[in-house]
C-alpha positions in Angstrom: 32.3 2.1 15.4 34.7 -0.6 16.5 33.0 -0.9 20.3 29.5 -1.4 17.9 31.2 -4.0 15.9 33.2 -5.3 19.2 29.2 -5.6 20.8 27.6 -7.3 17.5 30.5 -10.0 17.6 29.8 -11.0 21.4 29.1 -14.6 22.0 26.4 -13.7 24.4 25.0 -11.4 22.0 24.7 -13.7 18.9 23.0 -16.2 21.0 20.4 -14.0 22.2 19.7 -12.6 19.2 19.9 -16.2 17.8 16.9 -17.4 20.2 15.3 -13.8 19.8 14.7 -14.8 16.0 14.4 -18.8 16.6 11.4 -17.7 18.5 10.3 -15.2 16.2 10.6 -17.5 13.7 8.5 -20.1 15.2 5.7 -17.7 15.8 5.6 -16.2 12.5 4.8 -19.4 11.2 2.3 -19.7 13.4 0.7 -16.7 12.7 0.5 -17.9 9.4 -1.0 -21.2 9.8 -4.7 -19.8 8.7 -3.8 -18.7 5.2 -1.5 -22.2 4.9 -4.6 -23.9 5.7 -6.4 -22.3 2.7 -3.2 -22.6 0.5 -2.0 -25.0 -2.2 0.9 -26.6 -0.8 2.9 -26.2 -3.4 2.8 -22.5 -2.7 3.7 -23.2 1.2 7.4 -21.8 0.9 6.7 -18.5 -0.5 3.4 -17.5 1.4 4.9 -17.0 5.4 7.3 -14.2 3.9 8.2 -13.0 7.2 9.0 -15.9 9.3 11.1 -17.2 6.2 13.1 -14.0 6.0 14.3 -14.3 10.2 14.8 -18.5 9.3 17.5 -17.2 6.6 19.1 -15.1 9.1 18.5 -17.3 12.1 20.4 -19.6 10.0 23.2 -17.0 9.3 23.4 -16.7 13.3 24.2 -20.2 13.8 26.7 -20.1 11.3 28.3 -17.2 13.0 28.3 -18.9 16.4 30.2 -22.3 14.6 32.7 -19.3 12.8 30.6 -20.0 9.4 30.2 -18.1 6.5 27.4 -19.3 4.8 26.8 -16.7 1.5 24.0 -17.7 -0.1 21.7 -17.5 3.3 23.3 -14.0 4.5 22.4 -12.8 1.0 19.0 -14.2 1.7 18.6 -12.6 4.9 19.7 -9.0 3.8 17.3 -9.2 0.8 14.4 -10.3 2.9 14.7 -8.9 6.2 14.9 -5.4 4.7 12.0 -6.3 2.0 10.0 -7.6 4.2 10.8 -5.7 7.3 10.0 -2.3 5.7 7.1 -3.9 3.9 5.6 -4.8 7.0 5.9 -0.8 8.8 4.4 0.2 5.2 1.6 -1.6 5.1 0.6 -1.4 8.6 1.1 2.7 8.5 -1.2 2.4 5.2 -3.9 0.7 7.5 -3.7 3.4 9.7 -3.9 5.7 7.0 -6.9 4.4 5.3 -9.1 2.7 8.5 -7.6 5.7 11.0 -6.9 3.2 13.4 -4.3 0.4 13.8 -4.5 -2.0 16.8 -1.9 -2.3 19.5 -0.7 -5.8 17.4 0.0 -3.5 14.4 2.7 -1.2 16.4 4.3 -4.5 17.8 4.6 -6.0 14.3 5.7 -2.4 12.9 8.4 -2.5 15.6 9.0 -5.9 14.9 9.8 -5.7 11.6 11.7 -3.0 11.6 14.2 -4.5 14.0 14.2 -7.6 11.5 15.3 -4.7 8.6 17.8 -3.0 11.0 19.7 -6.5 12.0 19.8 -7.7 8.2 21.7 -4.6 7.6 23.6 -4.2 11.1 26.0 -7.7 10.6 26.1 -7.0 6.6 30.0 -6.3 7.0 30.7 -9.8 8.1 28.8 -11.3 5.0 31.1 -13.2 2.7 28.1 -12.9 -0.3 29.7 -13.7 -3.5 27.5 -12.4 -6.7 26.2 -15.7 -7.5 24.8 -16.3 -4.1 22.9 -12.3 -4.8 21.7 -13.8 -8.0 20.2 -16.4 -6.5 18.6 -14.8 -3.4 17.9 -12.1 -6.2 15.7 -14.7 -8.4 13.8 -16.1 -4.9 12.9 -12.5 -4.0 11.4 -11.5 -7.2 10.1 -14.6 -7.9 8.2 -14.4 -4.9 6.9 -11.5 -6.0 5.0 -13.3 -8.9 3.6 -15.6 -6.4 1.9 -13.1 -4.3 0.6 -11.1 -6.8 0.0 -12.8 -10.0 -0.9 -16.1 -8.0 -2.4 -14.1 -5.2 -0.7 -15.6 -2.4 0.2 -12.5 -1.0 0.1 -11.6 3.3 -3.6 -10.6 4.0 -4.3 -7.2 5.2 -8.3 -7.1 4.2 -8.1 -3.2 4.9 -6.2 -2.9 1.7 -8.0 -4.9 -0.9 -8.8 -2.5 -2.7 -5.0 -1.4 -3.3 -3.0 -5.0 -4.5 -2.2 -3.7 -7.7 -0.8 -0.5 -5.9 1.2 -2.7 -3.3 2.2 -5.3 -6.1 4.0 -2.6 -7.5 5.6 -0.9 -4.2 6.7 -4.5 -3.4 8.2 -5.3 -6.8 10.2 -2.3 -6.7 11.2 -3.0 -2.5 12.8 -6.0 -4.1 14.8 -4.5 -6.3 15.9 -1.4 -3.9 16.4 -4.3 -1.0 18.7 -6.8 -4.0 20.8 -3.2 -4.9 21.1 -2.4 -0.8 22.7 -5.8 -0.9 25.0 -6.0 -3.7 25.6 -2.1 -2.3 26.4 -3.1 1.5 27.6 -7.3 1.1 29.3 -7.4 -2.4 30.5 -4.4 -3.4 32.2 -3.2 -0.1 35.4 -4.6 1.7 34.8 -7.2 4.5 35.3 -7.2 7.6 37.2 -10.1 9.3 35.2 -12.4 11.5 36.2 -13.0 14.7 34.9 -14.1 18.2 
């Protein structure tokens, strides 16, 4: 376990995985540009879920390069990578399921996105996330949740229109599993000590 935590610390490391979600980052947003176009603005922040979710822990990269602990975004980035990350293999397996097919895009963003939920939870022992920094990235989460799906600003998969209410639900309760996974994984246990 110490050679893993030993490889995770590596300067070489952090910056590649820094650019790895800088990119990613930049082409989530992207990706989401078409729905922005057709969105109220004041509903921008909380519409590219994805994209935000690897900017929180893009964020929490650069703060490990300068030897920063920066709580409330590594609380952040547990919260959403995981939500979001396993959301994202969900709802693309459901696709599958319903349409028996899923394009070769739909692997990639499965694969993706499950690297994005197994990172959040791979550098959660260097977190310094205090409880009110959980609350808060607690309160964006589910709040979030209100805007996709009582405001209906949620990520469009038109293969599953006909399940929102369903996936409302799976996602509100993702949210709370992905807040207990942190409190569980950057509150509750013993920190490690940063070093580089």
């Amino acid at each position: 376990m110490q050679y893993v935590y030993w490889f995770l610390v590596n300067k070489r490391f952090l910056l590649t995985l820094f650019f790895i979600n800088l990119v990613g980052t930049v082409y989530g947003y992207i990706w989401y540009m078409p729905q922005l176009s057709d969105t109220p603005w004041y509903f921008w922040p909380f519409v590219p879920d994805s994209p935000t979710a690897s900017l929180f822990f893009t964020i929490v990269l650069l703060g490990f390069l300068w030897k920063k602990s920066w709580g409330l975004f590594q609380a952040l980035a547990i919260i959403t990578l995981f939500k979001y990350g396993i959301w994202a293999v969900v709802m693309n397996l459901l696709v599958l399921k319903v349409t028996g097919y899923l394009p070769w895009e739909g692997y990639m963003l499965m694969a993706s996105h499950l690297g994005m939920a197994v990172q959040g939870l791979l550098y959660a022992p260097f977190y310094r996330v205090k409880v009110w920094h959980l609350a808060a990235a607690a309160l964006w989460a589910l709040h979030n949740e209100i805007i996709d799906y009582v405001y209906m600003q949620y990520p469009m998969y038109p293969q599953l229109n006909l399940y929102i209410k369903e996936i409302g639900y799976f996602t509100f309760w993702l949210s709370v599993g992905s807040i207990f996974l942190a409190w569980y994984l950057a509150v509750r246990e013993k920190r490690l000590k940063w070093t580089l």
